[in-house]
C-alpha positions as CSV (number, residue, x, y, z in Angstrom):
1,X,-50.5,56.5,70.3
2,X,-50.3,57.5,74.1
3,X,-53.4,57.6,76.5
4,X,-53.1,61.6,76.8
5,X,-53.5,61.2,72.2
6,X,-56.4,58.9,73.0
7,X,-58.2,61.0,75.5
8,X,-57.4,64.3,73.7
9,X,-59.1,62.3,70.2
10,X,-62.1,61.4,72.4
11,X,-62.9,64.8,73.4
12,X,-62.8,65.8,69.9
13,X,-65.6,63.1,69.0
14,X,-62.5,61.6,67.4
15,X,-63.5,58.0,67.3
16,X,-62.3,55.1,65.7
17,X,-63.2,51.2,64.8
18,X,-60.1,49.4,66.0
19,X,-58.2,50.0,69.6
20,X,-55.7,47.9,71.3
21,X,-55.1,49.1,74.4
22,X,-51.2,47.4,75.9
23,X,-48.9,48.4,78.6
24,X,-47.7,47.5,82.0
25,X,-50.1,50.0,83.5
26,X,-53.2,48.9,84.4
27,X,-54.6,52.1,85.1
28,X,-54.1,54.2,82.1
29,X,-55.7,51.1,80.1
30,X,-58.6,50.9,82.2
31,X,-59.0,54.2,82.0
32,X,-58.8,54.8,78.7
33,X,-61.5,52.4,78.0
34,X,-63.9,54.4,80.4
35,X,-63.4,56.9,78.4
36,X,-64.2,55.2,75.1
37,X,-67.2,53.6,76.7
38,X,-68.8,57.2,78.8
39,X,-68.3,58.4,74.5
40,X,-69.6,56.0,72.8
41,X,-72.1,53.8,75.0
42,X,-75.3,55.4,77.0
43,X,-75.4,53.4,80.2
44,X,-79.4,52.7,79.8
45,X,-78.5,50.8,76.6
46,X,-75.1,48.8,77.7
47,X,-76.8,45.8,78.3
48,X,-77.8,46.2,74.7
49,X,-74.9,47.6,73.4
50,X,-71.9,46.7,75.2
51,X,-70.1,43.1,74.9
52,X,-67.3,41.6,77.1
53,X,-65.0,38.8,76.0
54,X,-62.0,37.4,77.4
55,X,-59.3,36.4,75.4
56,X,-58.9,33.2,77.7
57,X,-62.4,31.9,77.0
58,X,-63.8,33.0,73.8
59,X,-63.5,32.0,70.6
60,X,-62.7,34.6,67.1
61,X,-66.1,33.7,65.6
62,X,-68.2,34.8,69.3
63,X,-65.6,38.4,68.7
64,X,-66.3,38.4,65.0
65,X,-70.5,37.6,65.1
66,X,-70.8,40.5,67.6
67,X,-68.8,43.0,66.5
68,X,-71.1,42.5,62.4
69,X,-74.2,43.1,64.6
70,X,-75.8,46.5,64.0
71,X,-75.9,48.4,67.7
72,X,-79.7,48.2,69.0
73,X,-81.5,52.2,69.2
74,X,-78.0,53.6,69.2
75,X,-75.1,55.0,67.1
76,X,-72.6,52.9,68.5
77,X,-72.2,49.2,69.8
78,X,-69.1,48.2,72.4
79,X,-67.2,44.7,71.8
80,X,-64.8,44.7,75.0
81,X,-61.7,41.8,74.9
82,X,-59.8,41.8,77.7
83,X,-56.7,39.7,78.6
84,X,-56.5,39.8,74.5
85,X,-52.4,38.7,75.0
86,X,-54.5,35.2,75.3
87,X,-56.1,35.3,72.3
88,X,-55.4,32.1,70.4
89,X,-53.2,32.1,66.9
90,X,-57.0,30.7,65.3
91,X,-58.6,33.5,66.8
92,X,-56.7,36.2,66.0
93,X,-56.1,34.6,62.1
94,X,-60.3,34.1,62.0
95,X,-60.7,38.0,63.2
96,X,-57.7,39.4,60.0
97,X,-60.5,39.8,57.7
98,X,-62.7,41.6,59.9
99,X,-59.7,44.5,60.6
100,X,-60.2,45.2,56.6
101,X,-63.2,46.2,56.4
102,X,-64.6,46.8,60.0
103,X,-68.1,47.7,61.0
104,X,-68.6,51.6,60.6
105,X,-71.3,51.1,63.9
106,X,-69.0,48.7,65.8
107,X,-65.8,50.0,68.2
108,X,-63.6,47.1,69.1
109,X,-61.4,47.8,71.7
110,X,-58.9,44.7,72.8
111,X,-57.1,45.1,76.1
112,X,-53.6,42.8,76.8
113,X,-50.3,43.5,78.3
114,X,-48.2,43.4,75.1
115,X,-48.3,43.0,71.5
116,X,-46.0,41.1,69.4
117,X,-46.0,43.9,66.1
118,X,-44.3,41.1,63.9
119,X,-47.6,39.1,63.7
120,X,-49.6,39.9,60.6
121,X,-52.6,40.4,62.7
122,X,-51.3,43.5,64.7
123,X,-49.7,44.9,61.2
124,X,-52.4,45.5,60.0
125,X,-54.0,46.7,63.4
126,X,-51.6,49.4,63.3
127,X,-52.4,50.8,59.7
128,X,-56.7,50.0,60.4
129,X,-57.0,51.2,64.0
130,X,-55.0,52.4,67.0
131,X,-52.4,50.8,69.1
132,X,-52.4,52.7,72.5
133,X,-49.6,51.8,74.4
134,X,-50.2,52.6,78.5
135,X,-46.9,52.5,79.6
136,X,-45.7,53.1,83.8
137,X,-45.5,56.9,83.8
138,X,-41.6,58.0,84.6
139,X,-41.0,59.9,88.0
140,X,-41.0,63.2,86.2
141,X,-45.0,62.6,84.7
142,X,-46.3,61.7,88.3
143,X,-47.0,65.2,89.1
144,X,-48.4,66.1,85.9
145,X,-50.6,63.0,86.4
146,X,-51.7,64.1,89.9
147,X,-52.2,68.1,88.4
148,X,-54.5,66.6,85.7
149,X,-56.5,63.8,88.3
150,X,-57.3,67.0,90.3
151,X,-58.5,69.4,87.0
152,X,-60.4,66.3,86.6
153,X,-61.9,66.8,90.1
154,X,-62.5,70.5,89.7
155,X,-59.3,71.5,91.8
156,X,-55.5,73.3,91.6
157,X,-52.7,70.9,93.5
158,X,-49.8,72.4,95.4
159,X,-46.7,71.1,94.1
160,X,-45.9,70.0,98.1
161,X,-48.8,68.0,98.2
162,X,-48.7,66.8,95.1
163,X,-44.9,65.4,96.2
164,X,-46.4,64.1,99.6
165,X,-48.5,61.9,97.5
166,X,-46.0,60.7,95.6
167,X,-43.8,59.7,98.3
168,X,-46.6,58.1,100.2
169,X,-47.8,55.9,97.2
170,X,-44.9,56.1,94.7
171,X,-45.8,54.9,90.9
172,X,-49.0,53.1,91.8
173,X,-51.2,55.0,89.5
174,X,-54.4,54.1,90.7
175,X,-53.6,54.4,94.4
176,X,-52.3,57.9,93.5
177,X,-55.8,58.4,91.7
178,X,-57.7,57.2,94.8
179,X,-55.8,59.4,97.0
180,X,-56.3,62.5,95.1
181,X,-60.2,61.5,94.7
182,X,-60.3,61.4,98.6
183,X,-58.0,64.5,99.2
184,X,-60.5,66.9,96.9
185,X,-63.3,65.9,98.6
186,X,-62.0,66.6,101.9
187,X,-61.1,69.8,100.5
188,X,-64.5,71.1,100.2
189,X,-65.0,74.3,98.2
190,X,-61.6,75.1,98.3
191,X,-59.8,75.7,94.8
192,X,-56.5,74.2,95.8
193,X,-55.4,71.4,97.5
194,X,-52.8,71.8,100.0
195,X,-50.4,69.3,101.7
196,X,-52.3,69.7,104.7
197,X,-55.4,68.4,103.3
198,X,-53.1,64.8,102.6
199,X,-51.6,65.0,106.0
200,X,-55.4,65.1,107.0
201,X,-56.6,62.6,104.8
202,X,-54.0,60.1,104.4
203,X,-53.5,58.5,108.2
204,X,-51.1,60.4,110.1
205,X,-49.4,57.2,111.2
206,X,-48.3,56.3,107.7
207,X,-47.4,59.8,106.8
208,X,-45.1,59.9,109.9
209,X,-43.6,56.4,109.3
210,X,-42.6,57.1,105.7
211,X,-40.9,60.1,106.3
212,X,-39.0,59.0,109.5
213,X,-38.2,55.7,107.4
214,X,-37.0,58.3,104.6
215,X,-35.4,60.4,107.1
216,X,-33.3,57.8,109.0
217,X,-31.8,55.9,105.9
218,X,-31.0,59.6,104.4
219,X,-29.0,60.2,108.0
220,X,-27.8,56.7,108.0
221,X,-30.2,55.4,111.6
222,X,-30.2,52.3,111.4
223,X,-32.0,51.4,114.7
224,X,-34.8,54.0,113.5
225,X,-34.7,52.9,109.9
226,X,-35.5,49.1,111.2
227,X,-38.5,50.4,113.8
228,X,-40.0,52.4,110.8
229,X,-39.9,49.9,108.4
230,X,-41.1,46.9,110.9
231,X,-44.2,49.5,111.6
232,X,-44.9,50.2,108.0
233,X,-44.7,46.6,106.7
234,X,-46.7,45.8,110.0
235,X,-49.8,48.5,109.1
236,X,-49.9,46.4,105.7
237,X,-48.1,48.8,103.4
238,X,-46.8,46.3,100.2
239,X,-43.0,45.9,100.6
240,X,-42.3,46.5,96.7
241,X,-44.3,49.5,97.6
242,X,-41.6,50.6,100.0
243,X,-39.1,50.0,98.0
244,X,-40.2,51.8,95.1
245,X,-40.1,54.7,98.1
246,X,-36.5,54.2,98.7
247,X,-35.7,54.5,95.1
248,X,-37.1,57.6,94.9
249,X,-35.4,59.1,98.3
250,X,-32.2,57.9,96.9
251,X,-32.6,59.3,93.2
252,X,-33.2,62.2,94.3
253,X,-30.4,62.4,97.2
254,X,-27.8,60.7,94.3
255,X,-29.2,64.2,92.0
256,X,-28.6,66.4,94.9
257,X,-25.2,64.7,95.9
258,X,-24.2,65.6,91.8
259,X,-25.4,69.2,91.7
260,X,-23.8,70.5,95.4
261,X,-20.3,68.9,93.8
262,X,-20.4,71.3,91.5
263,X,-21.0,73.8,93.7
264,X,-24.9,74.5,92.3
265,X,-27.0,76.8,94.5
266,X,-29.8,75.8,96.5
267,X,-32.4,77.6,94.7
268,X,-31.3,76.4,91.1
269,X,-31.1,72.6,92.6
270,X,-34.5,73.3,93.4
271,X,-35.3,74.0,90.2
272,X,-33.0,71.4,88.4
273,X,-33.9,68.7,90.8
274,X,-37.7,69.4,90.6
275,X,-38.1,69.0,94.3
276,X,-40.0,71.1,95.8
277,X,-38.8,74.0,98.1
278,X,-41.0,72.5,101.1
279,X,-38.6,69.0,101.5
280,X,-35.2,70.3,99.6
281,X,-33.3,71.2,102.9
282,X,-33.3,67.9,104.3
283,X,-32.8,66.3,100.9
284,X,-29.8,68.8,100.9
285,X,-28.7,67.7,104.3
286,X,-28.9,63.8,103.8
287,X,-27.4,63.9,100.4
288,X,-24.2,65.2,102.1
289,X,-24.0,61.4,103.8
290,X,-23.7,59.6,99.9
291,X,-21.0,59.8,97.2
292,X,-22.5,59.5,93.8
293,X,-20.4,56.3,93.7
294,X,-22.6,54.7,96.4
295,X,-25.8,55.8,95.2
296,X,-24.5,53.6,92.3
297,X,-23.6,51.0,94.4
298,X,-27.0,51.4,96.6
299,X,-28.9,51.4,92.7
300,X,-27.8,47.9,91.9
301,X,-28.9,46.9,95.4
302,X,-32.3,48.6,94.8
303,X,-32.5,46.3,91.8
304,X,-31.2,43.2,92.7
305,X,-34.2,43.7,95.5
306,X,-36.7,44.3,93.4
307,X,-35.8,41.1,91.6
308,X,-35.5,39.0,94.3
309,X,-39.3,39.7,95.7
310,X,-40.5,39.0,92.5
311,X,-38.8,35.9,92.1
312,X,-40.5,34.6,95.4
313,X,-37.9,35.9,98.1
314,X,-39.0,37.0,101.5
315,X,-40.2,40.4,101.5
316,X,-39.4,41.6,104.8
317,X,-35.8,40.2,105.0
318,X,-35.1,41.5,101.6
319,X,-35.7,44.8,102.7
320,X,-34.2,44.8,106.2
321,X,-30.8,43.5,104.5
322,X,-31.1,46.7,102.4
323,X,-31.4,49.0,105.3
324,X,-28.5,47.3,107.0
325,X,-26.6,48.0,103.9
326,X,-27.7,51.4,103.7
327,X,-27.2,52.6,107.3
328,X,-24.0,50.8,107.4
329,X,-21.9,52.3,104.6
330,X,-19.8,55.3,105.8
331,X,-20.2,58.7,104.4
């Protein structure tokens, strides 16, 4: 099952015993569980009815006694495990029997990173309860994410400022959430939200320094590319972050760079592309300076980066190296 399955189930009144909510995003399973727990648990009766555990200090039994014990002037009662990936082999073998028969009153919802679908225990999870699996949206769902944060606040989101957003906080769901939480209210009354309400709400320092850090890799600048960078990295922007912002520039230059070599209109690369009229020219433009054979190249740079910070390199030189390979390559 996928969050959007879960949340459309929920507003059905479709709810079950057994979740186990997995992923490598954060925010869609810490969402979804708000929306279990705004269903099924009244916020004057939580401290009655709702139970947290974490899987890397309780034991099955403390799980199992709660989860048997009949919800207190209420339909429902909450038991909460988070960090469940740490749930000991004991634990989860002492719990099996409970995922037969589960309590009709009682919704169990585990959270944990992943799930390891050979073990008994999460067999039979699958054919009792629901595994949701909250997996990092692709580029193509971060606009439909941002279109349904807004419906959620009561407002319409221009497909340029929903890009804006995307470029400014890249897959990092919940900063795009908080962004688009702030944007509506600065909107006001207003149905839709325009990208002039971001450029007014998101500091016009960092909208200025990712686009001219965009900008001058897509022309190839390397003395601007450098000042940009230092200034973003030095306002406290997270370098994986920015690199996740260079990907993006360069996918969709390396998509461009494919469609003009076969000669494909601007309007239909537009539409092809998904970029949005607003920003195609200058995508256009800069994708003239890269052959799809170094956007390859440039890809398994972009890579071997992201390894490297996450294996403990130096941030800041990592990603200066990769604008000095960038702006250095010849077009």
């Amino acid at each position: 099952m996928k969050p959007d399955e879960l949340e459309a189930a929920i507003a059905k009144g479709e709810i079950g015993p057994l979740y186990y909510l997995y992923g490598d995003e954060p925010y869609l399973i810490d969402r979804s569980t708000r929306l279990l727990l705004e269903r099924l648990v009244d916020p004057s009766s939580r401290d009655f009815n709702l139970s947290v555990y974490y899987g890397t200090e309780c034991k099955g039994e403390d799980i199992l006694d709660t989860a048997q014990t009949m919800p207190m002037f209420a339909d429902w009662r909450v038991v909460l495990v988070k960090r469940g990936q740490s749930l000991s082999q004991a634990a989860l073998d002492l719990m099996f029997p409970y995922l037969l028969d589960p309590s009709p009153t009682t919704c169990l919802i585990i959270q944990g990173e992943k799930i390891d679908q050979r073990k008994k225990f999460f067999t039979e999870f699958k054919k009792r309860g629901k595994l949701v699996e909250c997996k990092r949206p692709y580029e193509n769902q971060l606009a439909p994410f941002l279109r349904s944060e807004a419906t959620g606040h009561g407002k319409k989101l221009a497909p340029a400022a929903a890009e804006l957003l995307i470029y400014l906080a890249g897959n990092n769901l919940q900063e795009l959430a908080t962004q688009i939480e702030k944007v509506a209210l600065f909107a006001g009354q207003r149905e839709t939200i325009t990208i002039d309400d971001v450029k007014a709400v998101v500091s016009d320092t960092k909208v200025d320094s990712v686009f001219e850090l965009a900008n001058a890799l897509g022309t190839k600048d390397l003395a601007m590319a450098l000042r940009r960078l230092k200034t973003i990295l030095r306002d406290g922007e997270a370098p994986l972050m920015v690199l996740a912002m260079i990907t993006r520039h360069f996918r969709q230059l390396w998509q461009v760079r494919v469609l003009l070599d076969k000669r494909v209109p601007e309007q239909e690369i537009s539409r092809q592309s998904g970029i949005n009229p607003y920003f195609l020219k200058g995508v256009v433009k800069q994708a003239g300076n890269f052959r799809p054979e170094e956007c390859r190249q440039l890809f398994e740079r972009f890579f071997a980066a992201d390894l490297a910070m996450k294996s403990g390199g130096r941030p800041p030189s990592i990603l200066e190296d990769l604008v000095l390979a960038i702006c250095q390559r010849k077009g």
